[in-house]
MDAnalysis code that builds the backbone (N, CA, C; Angstrom):
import MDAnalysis as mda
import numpy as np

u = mda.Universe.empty(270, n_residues=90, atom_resindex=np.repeat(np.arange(90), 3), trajectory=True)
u.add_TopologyAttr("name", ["N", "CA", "C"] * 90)
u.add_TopologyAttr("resid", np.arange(1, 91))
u.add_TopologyAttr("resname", ["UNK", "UNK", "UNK", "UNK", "UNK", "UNK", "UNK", "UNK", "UNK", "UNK", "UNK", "UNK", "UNK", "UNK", "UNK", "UNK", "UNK", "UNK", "UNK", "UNK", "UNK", "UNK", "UNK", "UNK", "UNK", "UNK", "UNK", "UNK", "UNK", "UNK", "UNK", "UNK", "UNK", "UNK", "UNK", "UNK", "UNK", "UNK", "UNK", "UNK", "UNK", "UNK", "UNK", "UNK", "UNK", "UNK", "UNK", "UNK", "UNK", "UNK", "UNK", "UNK", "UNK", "UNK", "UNK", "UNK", "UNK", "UNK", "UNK", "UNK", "UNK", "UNK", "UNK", "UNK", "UNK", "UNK", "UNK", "UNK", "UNK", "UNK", "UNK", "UNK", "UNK", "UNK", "UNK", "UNK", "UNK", "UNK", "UNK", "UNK", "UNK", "UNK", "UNK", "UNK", "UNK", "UNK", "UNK", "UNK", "UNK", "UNK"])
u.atoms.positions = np.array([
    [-45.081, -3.067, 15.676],
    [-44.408, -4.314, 16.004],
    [-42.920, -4.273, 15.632],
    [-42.615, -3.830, 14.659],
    [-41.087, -3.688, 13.846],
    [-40.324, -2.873, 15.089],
    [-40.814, -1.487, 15.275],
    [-39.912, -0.926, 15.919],
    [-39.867, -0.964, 17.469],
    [-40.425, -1.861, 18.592],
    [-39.695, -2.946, 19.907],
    [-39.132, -3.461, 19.116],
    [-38.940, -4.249, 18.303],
    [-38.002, -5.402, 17.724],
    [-36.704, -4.862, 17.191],
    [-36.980, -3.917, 16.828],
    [-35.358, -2.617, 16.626],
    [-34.916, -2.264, 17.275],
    [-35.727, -1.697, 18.423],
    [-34.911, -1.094, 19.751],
    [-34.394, -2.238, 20.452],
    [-35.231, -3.609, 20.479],
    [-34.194, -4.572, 21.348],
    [-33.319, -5.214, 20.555],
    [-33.081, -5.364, 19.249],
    [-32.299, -6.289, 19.036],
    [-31.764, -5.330, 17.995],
    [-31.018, -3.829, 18.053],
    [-29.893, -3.436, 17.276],
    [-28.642, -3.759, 16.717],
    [-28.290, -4.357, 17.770],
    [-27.126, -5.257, 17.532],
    [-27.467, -6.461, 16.336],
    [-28.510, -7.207, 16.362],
    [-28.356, -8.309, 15.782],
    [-28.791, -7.657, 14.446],
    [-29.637, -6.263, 14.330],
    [-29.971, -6.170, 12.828],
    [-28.821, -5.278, 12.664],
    [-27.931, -4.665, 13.021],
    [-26.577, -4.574, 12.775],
    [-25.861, -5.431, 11.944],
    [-25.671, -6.743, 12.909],
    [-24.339, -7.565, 12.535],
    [-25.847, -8.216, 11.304],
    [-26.447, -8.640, 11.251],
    [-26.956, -9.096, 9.779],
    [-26.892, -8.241, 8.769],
    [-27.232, -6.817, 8.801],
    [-26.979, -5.726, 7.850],
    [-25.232, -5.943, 7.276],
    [-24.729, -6.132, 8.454],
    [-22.927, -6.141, 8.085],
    [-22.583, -7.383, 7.452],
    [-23.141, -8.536, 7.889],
    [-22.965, -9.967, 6.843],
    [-23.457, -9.728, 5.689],
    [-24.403, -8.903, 5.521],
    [-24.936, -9.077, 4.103],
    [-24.356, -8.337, 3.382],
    [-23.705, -6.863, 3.556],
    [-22.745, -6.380, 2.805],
    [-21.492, -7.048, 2.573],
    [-21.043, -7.671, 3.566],
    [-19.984, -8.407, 3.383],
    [-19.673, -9.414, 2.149],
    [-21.179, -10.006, 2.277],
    [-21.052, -11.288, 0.964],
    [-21.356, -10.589, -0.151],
    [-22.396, -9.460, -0.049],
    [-22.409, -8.669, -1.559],
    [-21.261, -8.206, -2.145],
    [-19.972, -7.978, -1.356],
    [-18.872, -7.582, -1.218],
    [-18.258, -8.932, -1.993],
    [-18.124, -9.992, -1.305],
    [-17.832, -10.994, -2.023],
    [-17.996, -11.859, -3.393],
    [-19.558, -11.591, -3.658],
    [-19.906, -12.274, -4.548],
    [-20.180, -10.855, -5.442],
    [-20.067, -9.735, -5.506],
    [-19.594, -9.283, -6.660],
    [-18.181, -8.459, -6.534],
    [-17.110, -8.665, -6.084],
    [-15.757, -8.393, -5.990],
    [-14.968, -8.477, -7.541],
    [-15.383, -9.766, -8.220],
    [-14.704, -9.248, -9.369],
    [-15.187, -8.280, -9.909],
    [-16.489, -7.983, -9.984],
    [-17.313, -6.605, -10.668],
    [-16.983, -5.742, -10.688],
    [-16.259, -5.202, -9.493],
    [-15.727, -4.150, -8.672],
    [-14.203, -4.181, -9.687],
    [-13.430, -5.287, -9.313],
    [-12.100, -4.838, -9.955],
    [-12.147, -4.745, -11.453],
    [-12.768, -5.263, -12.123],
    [-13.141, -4.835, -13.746],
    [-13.502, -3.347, -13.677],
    [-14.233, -2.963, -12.974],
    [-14.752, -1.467, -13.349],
    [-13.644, -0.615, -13.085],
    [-13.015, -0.869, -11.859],
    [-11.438, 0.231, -11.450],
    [-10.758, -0.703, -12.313],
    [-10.324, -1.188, -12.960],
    [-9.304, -1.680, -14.037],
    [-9.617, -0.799, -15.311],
    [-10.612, -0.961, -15.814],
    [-10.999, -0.266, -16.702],
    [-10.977, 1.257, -16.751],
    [-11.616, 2.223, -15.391],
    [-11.061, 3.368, -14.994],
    [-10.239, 4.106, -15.220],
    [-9.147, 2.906, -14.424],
    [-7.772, 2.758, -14.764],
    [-7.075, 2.816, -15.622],
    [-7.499, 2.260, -16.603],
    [-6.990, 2.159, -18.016],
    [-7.486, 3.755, -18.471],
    [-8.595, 3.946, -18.902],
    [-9.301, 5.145, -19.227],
    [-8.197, 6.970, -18.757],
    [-8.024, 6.634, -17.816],
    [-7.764, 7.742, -16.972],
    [-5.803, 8.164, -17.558],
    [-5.224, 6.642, -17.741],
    [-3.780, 6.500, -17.864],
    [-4.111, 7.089, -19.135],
    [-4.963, 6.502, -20.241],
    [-4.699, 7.446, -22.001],
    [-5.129, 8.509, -21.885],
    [-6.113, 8.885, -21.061],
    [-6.326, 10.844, -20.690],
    [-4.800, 11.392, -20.097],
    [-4.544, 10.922, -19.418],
    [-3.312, 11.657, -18.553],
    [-1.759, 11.879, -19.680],
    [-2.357, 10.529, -20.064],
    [-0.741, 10.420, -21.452],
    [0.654, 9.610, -20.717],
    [1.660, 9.690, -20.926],
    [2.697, 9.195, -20.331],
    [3.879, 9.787, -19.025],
    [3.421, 9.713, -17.684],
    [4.174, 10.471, -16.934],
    [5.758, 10.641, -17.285],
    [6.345, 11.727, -16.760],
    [7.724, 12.142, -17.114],
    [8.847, 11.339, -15.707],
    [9.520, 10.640, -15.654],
    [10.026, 9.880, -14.624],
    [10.425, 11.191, -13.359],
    [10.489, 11.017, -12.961],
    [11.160, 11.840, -11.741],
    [12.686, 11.766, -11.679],
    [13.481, 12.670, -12.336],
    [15.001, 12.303, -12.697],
    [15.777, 12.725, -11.302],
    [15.333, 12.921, -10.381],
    [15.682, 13.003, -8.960],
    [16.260, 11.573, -7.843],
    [15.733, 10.771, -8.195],
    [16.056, 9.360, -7.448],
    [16.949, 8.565, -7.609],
    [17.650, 8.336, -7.079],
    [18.907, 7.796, -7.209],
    [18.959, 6.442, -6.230],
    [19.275, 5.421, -7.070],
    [18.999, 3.666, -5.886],
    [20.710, 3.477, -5.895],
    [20.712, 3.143, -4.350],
    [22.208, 2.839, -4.327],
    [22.181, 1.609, -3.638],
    [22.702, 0.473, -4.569],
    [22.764, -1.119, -3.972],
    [23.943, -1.315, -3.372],
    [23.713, -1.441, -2.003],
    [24.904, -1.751, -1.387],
    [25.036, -3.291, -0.571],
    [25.740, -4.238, -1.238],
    [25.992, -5.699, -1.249],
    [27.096, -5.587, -0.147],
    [27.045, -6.945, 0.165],
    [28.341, -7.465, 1.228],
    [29.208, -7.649, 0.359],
    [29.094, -7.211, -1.095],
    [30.779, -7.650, -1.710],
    [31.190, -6.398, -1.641],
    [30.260, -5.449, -1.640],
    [30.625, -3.658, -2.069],
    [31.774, -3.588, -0.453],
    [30.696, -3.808, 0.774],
    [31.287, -3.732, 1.852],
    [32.958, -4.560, 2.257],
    [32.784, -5.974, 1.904],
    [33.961, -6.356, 1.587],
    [35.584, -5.546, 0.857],
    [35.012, -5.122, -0.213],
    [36.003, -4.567, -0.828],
    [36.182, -3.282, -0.210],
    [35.232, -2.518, 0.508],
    [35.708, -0.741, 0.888],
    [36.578, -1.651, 2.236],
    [35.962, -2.831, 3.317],
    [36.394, -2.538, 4.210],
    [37.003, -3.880, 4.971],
    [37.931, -4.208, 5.449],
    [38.434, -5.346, 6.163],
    [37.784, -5.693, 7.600],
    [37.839, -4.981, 8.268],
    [36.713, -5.328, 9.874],
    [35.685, -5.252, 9.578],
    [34.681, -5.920, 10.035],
    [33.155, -5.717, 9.728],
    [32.752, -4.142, 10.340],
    [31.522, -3.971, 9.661],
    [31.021, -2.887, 10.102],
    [29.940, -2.083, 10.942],
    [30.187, -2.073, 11.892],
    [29.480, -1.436, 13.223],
    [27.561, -0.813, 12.193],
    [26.428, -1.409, 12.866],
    [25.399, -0.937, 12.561],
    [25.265, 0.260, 12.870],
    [25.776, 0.737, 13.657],
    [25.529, 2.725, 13.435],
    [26.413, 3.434, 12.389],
    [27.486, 2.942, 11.735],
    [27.844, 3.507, 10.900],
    [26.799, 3.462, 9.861],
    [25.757, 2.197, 9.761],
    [25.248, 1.870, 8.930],
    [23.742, 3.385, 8.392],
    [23.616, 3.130, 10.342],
    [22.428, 4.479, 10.267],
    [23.166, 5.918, 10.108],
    [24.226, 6.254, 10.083],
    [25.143, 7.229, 9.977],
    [24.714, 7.563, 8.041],
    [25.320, 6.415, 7.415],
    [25.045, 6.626, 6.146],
    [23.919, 6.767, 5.715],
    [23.233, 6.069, 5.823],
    [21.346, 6.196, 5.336],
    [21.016, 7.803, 5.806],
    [21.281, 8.228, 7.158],
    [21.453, 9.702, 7.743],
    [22.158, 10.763, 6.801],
    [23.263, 10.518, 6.702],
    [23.685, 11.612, 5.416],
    [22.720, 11.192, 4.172],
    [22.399, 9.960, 3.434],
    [21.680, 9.794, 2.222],
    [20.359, 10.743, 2.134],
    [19.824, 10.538, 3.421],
    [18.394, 11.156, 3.406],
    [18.569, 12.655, 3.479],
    [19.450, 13.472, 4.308],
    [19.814, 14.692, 4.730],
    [20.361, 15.446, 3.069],
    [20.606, 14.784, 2.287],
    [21.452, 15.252, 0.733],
    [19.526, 15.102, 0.009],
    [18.743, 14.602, 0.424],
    [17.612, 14.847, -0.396],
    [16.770, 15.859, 0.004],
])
């Protein structure tokens, strides 16, 4: 009896199989982030303290910076011009 009732209606014991993970999903979701928090934690005092990456360099460039280098405003391809050399020097 079970399996006509499988072959015709896959779809529907599909999408009920998929609702029900869904809400198990839901109603234990905090469970889930306590255990990878904790992991988490665990894994960071095994590993110890990473060494920064002394390679990266952030360059803030403001409309006052632009102001002061330049009197006419400045054309957006100069803009991709620079970001182009920035990336090409890494």
């Amino acid at each position: 009896m079970i399996k006509p009732i499988a072959r015709n209606n896959k779809f529907f014991i599909k999408s009920v199989l998929i609702i029900a993970a869904i809400s198990v999903l839901f109603l234990f979701g905090g469970i889930n982030r306590t255990i990878n928090s904790t992991i988490e934690q665990i894994l960071s005092v095994a590993r110890g303290e990473l060494v920064p990456d002394t390679n990266i360099v952030i360059v803030d460039i403001n409309k006052n910076d632009i102001d002061k280098i330049t009197l006419p405003p400045i054309n957006k391809n100069y803009f991709a011009l620079l970001i182009n050399s920035l990336q090409k020097t890494v």
